[in-house]
N, C-alpha and C positions, 0 to 999 in steps of 0.2 A: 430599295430604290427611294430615296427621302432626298427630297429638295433642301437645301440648307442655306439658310439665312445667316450670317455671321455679323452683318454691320450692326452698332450697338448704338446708342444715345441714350443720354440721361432724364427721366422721367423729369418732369419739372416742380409736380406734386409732390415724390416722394424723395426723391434724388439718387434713387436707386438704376443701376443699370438696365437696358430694356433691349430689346431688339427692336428694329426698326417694322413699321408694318404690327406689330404687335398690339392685341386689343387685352382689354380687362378682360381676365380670365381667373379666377378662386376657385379655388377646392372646397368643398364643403367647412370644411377648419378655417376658412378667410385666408388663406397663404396662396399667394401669388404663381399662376400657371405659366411658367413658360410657353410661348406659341409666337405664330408668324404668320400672318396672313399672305399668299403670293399671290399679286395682283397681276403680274401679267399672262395673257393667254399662251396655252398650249403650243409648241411649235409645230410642225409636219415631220421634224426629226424625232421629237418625241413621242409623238403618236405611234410614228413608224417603230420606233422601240417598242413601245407598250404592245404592241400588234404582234409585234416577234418573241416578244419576252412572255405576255400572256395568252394573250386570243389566240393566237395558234397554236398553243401546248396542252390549253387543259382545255376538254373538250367539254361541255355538259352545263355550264350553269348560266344564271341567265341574268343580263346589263340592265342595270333599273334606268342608268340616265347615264346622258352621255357626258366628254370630261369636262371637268370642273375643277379649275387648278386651285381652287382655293381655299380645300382641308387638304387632309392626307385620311386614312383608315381611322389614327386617333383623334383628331378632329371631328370624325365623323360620329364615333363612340362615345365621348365626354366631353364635346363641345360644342354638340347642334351641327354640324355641318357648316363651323362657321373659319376654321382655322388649320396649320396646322402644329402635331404635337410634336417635334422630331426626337427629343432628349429622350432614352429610353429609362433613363432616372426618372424625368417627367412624369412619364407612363404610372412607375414605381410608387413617384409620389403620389399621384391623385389617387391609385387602389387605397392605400393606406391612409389618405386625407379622409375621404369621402365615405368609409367604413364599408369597403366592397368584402363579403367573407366568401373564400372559396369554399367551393362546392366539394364534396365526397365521393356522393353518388351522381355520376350520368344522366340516370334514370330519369335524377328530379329535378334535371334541366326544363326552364322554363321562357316563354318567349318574353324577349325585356333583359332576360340573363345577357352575358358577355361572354366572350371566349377572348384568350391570352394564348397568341404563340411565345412561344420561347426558344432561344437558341438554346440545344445542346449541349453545344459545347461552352459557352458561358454561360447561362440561364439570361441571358439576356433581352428583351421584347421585343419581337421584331415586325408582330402584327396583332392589331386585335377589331374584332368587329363584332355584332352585337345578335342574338338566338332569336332566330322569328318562327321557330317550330323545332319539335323534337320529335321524331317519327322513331313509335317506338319497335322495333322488330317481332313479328308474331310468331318468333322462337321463343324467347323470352322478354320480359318485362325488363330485364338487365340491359336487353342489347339497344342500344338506339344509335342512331343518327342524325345530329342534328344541323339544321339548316341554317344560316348565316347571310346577314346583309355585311358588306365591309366595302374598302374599296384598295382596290390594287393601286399601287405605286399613285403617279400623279395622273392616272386614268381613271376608268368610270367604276360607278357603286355596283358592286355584286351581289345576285345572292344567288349562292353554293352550299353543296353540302361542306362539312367542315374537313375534310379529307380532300375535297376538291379545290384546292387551294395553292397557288405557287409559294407561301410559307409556309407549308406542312413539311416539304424536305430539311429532315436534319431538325426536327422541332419537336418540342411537346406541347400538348396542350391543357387549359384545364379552364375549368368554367369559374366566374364568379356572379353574386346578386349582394344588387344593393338596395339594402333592409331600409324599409321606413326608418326617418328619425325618431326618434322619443325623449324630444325635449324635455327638461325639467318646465313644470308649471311657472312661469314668467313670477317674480319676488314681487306683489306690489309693497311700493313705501307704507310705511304705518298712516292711519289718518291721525292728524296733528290734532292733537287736542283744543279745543276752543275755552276759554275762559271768557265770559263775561265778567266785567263790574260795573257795580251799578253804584 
C-alpha cells in the first residue's frame, strides 16, 4: 500500500532530477535518497481502508499514534519519521550505503536492530520497521520473538510482534544492525615550515 508521487522537477543546485515534495536525504556514503514527503491529510476513504485492510485482521498489537501521512514504515526506519521511502531499490540502497550487516543468529537481535520483509516471490522489500525487544523463549535461548515498531501502509506506527504483521504473508524476513562508524583518524596538513631571515 505505498503512496506514489511521480511529478519531477529539476533541483536548481544540482540539476539533477527530484521529486516534487522531496527533502535532502543521504545515505551515509553522501548519495542521494530518494523520498517524497505527502503533505496532504488522510481521507475518510483511506482510513476506512486502513481499518479493513488492517485493524480488523490482525488482532493483538498495539497503535503508538494516530495517522500521519507524512512517512511510510521506511521513512519511519531510515528517515526520522520525516518522509516517505517508496523505491524498493531505495530501500536496497541505503542497506548497502549506510553499512547495515545482516544478522545470522535471531538470538542476537537487539533493540535499535531493523527487520526487512521481503517478497518471496521476487525478493523484493515490501516492509521494514525497527527491534524495540527480543523476548527470548524459555525453551530455548535459540527461540525468540521479537517485537517491532513500524507502520502500516499510510496509517498509524505499530508495535507487533514480528509475525503479527499484515507483510508477513508470502514474506521472509531477516534482521540487520548498523555498526558504529570507524572512521580513519582525519589527515591533518603538514605544518609549513617557517624560515626566518635576518
Amino acid at each position: 500500500m505505498y503512496w506514489r508521487l511521480n511529478a519531477k522537477s529539476v533541483d536548481s543546485v544540482t540539476g539533477n532530477q527530484k521529486l516534487e515534495n522531496e527533502i535532502g536525504l543521504d545515505s551515509r556514503s553522501r548519495r542521494r535518497v530518494q523520498n517524497a514527503q505527502r503533505l496532504e491529510a488522510i481521507t475518510e476513504l483511506e482510513r476506512g481502508v486502513w481499518f479493513e485492510f488492517f485493524e480488523r485482521k490482525i488482532i493483538g498489537p498495539a497503535y503508538r499514534a494516530e495517522f500521519d501521512p507524512m512517512f511510510n514504515c521506511h521513512g519511519l526506519t531510515f528517515a526520522s519519521r520525516r518522509t516517505h521511502i517508496n523505491d524498493p531499490s531505495v530501500v536496497e540502497q541505503v542497506l548497502a550505503d549506510d553499512g547495515y550487516r545482516l544478522l545470522e543468529e535471531w538470538s542476537g537481535v537487539q533493540p535499535g536492530d531493523i527487520i526487512v520483509y521481503r517478497d518471496i516471490a521476487n525478493g523484493e522489500i515490501t516492509h521494514t520497521g525497527i527491534v524495540i525487544e527480543n523476548v527470548q523463549s524459555t525453551l530455548s535461548s535459540r527461540i525468540c520473538s521479537p517485537k517491532i515498531w513500524s507502520k502500516w501502509g499510510q496509517g498509524k506506527e505499530v508495535l507487533h510482534r514480528f509475525d503479527q504483521c499484515p507483510y508477513m504473508k508470502d514474506a521472509s524476513v531477516s534482521f540487520y544492525r548498523l555498526d558504529p562508524l570507524s572512521p580513519e583518524p582525519p589527515k591533518w596538513p603538514s605544518t609549513p615550515k617557517i624560515e626566518i631571515y635576518s
